[in-house]
N, C-alpha and C positions, 0 to 999 in steps of 0.2 A: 295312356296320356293322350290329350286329344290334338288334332292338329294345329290349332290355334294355343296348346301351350308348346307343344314343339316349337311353333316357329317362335314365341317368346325369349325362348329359352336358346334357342340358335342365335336369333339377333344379342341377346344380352350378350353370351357367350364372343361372339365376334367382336362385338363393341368393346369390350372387356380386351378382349387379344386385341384387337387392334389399338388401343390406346397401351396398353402394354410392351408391344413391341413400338412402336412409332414412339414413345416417350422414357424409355428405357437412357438412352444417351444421354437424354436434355434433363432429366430426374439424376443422374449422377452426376451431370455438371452442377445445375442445382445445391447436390448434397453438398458437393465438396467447397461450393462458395460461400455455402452456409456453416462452413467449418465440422460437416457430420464426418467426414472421413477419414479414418487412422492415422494420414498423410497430410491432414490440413499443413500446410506453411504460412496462412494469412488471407485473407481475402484478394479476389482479382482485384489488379488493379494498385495496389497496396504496396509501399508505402505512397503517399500523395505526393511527396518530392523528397530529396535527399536528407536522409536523419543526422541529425547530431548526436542522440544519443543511439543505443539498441538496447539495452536494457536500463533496466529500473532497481534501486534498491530505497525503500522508503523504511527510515529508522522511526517510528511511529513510539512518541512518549506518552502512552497513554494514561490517561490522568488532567491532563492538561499543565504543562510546563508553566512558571512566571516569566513572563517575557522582561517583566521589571528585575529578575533577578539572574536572567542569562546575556541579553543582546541589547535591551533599551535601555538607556541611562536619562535618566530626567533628572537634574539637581532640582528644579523646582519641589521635586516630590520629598526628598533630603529637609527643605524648608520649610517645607508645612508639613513633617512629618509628628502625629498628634494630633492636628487641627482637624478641624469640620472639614469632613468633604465639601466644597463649592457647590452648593445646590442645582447648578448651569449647568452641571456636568451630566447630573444623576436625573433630573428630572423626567419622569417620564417612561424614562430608562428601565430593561427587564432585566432584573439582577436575582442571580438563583438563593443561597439563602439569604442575606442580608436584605430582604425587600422588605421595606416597612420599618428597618431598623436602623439606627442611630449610627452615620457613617461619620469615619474617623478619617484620614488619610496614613498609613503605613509609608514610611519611606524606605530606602531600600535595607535589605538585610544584609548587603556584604560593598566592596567597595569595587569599583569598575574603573581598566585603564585602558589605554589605546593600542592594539598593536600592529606589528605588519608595517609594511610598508602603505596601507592601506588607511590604514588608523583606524581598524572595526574597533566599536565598542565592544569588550567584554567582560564578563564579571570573574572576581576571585575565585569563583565554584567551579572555573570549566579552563584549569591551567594547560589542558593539553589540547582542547580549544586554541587557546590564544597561539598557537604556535600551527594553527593552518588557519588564520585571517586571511591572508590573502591568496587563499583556496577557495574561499565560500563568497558564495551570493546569498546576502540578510535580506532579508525581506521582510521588514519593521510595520509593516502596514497591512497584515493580513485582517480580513473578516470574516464571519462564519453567520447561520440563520439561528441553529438550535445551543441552546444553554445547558442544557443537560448530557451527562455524558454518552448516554447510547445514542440519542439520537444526533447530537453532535459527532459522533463517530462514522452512523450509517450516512450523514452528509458529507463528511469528507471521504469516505471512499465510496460512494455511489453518487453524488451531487446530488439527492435528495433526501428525506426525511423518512421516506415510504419504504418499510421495510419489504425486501423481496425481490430489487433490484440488481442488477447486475453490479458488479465493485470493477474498479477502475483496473485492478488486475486482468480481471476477466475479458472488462472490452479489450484492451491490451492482446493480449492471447489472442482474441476470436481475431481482431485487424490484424497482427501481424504473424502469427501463430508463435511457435516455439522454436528457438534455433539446437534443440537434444532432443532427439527420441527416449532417448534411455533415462530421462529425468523429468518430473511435470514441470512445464514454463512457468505456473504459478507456485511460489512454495511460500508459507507461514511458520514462523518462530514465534516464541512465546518465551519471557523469561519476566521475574516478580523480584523487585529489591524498593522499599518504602512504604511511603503511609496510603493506606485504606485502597490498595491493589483493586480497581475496578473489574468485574469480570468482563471477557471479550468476549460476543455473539459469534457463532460459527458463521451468521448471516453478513458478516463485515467482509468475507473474501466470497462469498456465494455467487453463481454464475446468473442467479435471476430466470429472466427469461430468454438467456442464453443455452446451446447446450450446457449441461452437465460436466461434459468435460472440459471446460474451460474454469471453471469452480478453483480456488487455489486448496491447495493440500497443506495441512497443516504437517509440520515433525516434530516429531515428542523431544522436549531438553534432554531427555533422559531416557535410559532404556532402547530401547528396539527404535530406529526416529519413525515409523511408517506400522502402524497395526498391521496383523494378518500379510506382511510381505515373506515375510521366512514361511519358507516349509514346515510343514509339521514333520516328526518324529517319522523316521520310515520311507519318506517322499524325496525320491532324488526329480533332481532336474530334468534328467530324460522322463520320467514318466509326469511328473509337473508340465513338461512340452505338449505331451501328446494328449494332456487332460485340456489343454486351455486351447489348442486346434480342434478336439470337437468341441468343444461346446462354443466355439467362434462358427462352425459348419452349424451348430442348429441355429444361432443366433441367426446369421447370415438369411437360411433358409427362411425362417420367421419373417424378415426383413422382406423377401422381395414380397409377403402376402399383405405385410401391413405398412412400409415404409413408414417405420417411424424411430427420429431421429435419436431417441433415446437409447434403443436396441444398436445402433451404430456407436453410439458412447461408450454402451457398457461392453461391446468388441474391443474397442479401442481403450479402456479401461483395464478389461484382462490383457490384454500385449503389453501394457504401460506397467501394468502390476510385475510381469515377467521379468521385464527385460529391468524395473528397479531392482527384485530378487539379488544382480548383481550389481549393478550401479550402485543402489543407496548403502552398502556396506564398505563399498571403497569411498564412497565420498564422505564417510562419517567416521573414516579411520584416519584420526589425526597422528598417527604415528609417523609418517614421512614429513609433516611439519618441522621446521628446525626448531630449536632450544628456542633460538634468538627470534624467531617468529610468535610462539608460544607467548613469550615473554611481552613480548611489544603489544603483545594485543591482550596479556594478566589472563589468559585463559589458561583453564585448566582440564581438559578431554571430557567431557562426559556428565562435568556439572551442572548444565542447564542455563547456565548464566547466561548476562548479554555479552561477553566477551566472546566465549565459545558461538555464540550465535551469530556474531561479527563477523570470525573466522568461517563459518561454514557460509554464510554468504557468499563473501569472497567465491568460494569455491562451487558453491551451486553457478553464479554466475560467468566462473570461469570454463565450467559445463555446460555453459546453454539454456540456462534459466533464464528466463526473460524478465520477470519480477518476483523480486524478493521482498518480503516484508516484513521487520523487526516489532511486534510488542514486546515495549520492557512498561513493566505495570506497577506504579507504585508514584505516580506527582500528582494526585490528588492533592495539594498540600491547604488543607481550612485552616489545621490549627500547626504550630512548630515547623515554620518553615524554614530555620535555619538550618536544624535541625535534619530533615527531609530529603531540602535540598544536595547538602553534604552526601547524603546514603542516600539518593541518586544519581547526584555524579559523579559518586566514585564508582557506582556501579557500570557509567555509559561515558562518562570522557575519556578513559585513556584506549579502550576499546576503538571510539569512534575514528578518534585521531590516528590508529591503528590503522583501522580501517582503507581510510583514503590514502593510506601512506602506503599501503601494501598495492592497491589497485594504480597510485601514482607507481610507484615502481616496477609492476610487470605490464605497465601500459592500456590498463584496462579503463581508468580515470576519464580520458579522453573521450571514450562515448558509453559512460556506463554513468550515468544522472542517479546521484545521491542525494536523498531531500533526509531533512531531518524538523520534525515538528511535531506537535497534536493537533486534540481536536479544538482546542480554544485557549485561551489565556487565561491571567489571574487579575482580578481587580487591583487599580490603586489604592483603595480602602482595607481596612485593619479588620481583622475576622477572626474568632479564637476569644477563651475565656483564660487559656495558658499562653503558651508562647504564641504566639502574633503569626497566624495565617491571612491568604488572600481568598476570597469565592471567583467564582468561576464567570468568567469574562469574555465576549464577543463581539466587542466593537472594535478591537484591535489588540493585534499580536502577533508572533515574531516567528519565521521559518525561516530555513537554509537551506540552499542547492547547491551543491559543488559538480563541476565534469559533466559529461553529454552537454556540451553546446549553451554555459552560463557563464557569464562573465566573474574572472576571479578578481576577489579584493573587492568586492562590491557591496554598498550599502544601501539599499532602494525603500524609496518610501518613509515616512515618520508618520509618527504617532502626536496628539498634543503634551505641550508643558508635562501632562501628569501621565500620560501615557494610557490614556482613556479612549480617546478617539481615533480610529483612522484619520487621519486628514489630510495627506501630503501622498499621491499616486496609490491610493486605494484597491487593495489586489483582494478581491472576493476569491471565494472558495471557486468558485466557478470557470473564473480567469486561470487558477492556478491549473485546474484540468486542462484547461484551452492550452496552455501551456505548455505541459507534461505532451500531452498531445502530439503537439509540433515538435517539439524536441525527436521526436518518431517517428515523424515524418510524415502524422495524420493531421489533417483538415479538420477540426472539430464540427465544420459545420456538413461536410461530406461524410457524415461517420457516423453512422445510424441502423437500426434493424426496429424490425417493424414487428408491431406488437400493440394487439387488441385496437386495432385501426388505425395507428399512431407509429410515427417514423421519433422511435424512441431516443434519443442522444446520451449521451454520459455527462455534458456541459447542459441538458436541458434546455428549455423554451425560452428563458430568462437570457437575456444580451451577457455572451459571456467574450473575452477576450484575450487575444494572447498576449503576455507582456513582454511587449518588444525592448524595454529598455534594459532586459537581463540577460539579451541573448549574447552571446560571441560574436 
């Protein structure tokens, strides 16, 4: 070798070490702000000011619920119920199938009364609804960008339309991290009871361009709730221990040649896997449950439904889960929505109302923000060649928040006469993030990670807002 690649190869060699040892510290503080390490609890700095809520449980109707036949009551829609839609209304207007065809006006399909001390509206379909009115904050005035269901999906849980982004879960996680080691902050449920059950993308809880481990984890209704966590045949726990400490020492070692954040993941992936091994089997033994618990909430151990999946919220989140996320799949409702409706809310009302009763009872209500809605609404226009369905609507529609720091008994925002347009304190999808946000105790406009040049947000570029007039 000659003495001029000598000294090349010295100099590299030192530059190399000395950027290795001098950056060794400030590359682990680094890691750990950027959520790469086993131990993440949330970003420096984090939360922005004192939260009202700490976790999240989003009862997610997928399909898209009628707003006109759960929360909005319009008589005018009752009186021109037959009639020509008003052309004022629709002109213009992006309507998914009914475009280009001959609209009718549907008036409602069941009868709506007042309850509570509050006097929310609510319809016949949702009796065990009406008995926590003034537990909930309605919010009569939602909007949405996309009409169709995936991508109206990927915009309400990432705020935008661009699949590959991160889900509101996930920033969630990365800002505040997770209050359990022994369970993932993000968990997913899935349960099907109605018409034409849309399928859910795995991309709706994805971490984006977040780490990986931030991603939420799905549990199966049924069976095993977590793939590949049980042991195989022959494999005790001691030596299961001693199999996942090496290959956490190669991983590791790999790590200090390449730093890269994914190999810290999938360390922190195998420990998370372990230490569920016992966790997820005591939290999915509903056997200590009472009779009278069981009952209040119509579940039944192990059938997949959205009652059992109610219950085991509760209990993820009484573990340290930081967000929990309910698909029940089946309100599509085009055609038979009376129909529909019925075998959907019998599948999701007495559950729900379970739900906040159980969390108001051991005190968890107070900073655990319950939302319950989809990805859009239903037209006030007649849809169906049999019983009388609504298509799928985004100019206005109906969510509810209960607990984490919302005002109870509350009604915010209207829709017009037919229940068509926003018109009256207009809460974009976007707002509602800002929102969710703060309830947490995060800045929406402080809450960012940076990504292909760009200080990427969850509320996006677009003026989004929090809506102060729902807070506590």
């Amino acid at each position: 070798m000659s003495p001029a690649s000598n000294f090349i190869s010295r100099r590299t060699f030192l530059n190399n070490a000395g950027m290795s040892f001098g950056t060794t510290a400030l590359l682990s503080q680094l890691m750990r702000a950027e959520g790469i390490g086993s131990d993440h609890k949330g970003l420096s700095g984090f939360p922005h000011h004192p939260p009202k809520a700490k976790r999240v449980i989003f009862l997610c109707m997928a399909g898209g619920p009628s707003h006109l036949e759960t929360f909005d009551y319009k008589p005018q829609l009752d009186k021109l119920d037959g009639k020509p839609m008003p052309e004022s209304f629709t002109k213009g207007q992006p309507i998914a199938q009914l475009q280009g065809k001959e609209l009718k006006v549907l008036g409602h399909t069941t009868k709506f009364k007042q309850y509570g001390k509050s006097g929310q509206y609510i319809s016949d379909y949702l009796p065990h609804h009406a008995k926590m009115a003034d537990d909930m904050t309605v919010i009569r005035s939602m909007v949405t960008e996309q009409i169709n269901h995936d991508p109206a999906h990927t915009f309400m849980n990432t705020g935008t339309a661009i699949s590959g982004r991160p889900s509101m879960g996930s920033w969630i996680n990365y800002g505040l991290g997770s209050e359990t080691e022994d369970l993932p902050g993000f968990v997913v449920l899935s349960s099907v009871g109605g018409r034409n059950p849309q399928p859910i993308a795995s991309r709706q809880w994805a971490s984006g361009f977040l780490p990986s481990r931030f991603q939420g984890v799905e549990f199966n209704s049924t069976g095993d709730p977590v793939h590949y966590v049980s042991n195989p045949a022959g494999v005790d726990r001691t030596h299961q221990s001693a199999l996942i400490k090496t290959i956490q020492k190669l991983d590791a070692q790999r790590n200090e040649l390449v730093d890269n954040p994914e190999i810290a993941t999938r360390i922190s992936a195998y420990e998370m896997a372990f230490r569920m091994q016992a966790s997820v089997p005591e939290l999915t033994d509903l056997s200590g449950e009472s009779k009278k618990t069981l009952e209040m909430y119509g579940a039944t151990p192990g059938d997949g439904s959205y009652a059992s999946n109610c219950l085991l919220a509760r209990r993820l989140v009484e573990k340290g889960s930081r967000f929990v996320q309910l698909y029940h799949r089946g309100w599509d409702h085009h055609g038979d929505l009376d129909k529909y409706m019925k075998v959907c809310c019998q599948h999701t009302d007495q559950a729900t109302y379970a739900l906040l009763t159980d969390l108001k009872q051991r005190g968890l209500l107070q900073d655990t923000l319950v939302v319950w809605g989809g990805e859009f609404g239903r037209t006030p226009m007649f849809q169906g060649k049999g019983g009388p369905g609504r298509d799928h609507h985004i100019k206005g529609f109906s969510m509810w928040m209960a607990g984490g720091g919302v005002k109870p008994g509350l009604s915010y925002g209207a829709t017009d006469e037919l229940g068509y347009n926003a018109q009256k304190d207009i809460v974009h999808v976007r707002d509602f993030h800002a929102t969710l946000l703060h309830l947490l105790g995060i800045d929406h406009h402080r809450f960012s990670k940076k990504f292909q040049g760009l200080d990427m947000r969850l509320t996006g570029v677009e003026p989004a807002k929090v809506v102060k007039g729902i807070l506590s």
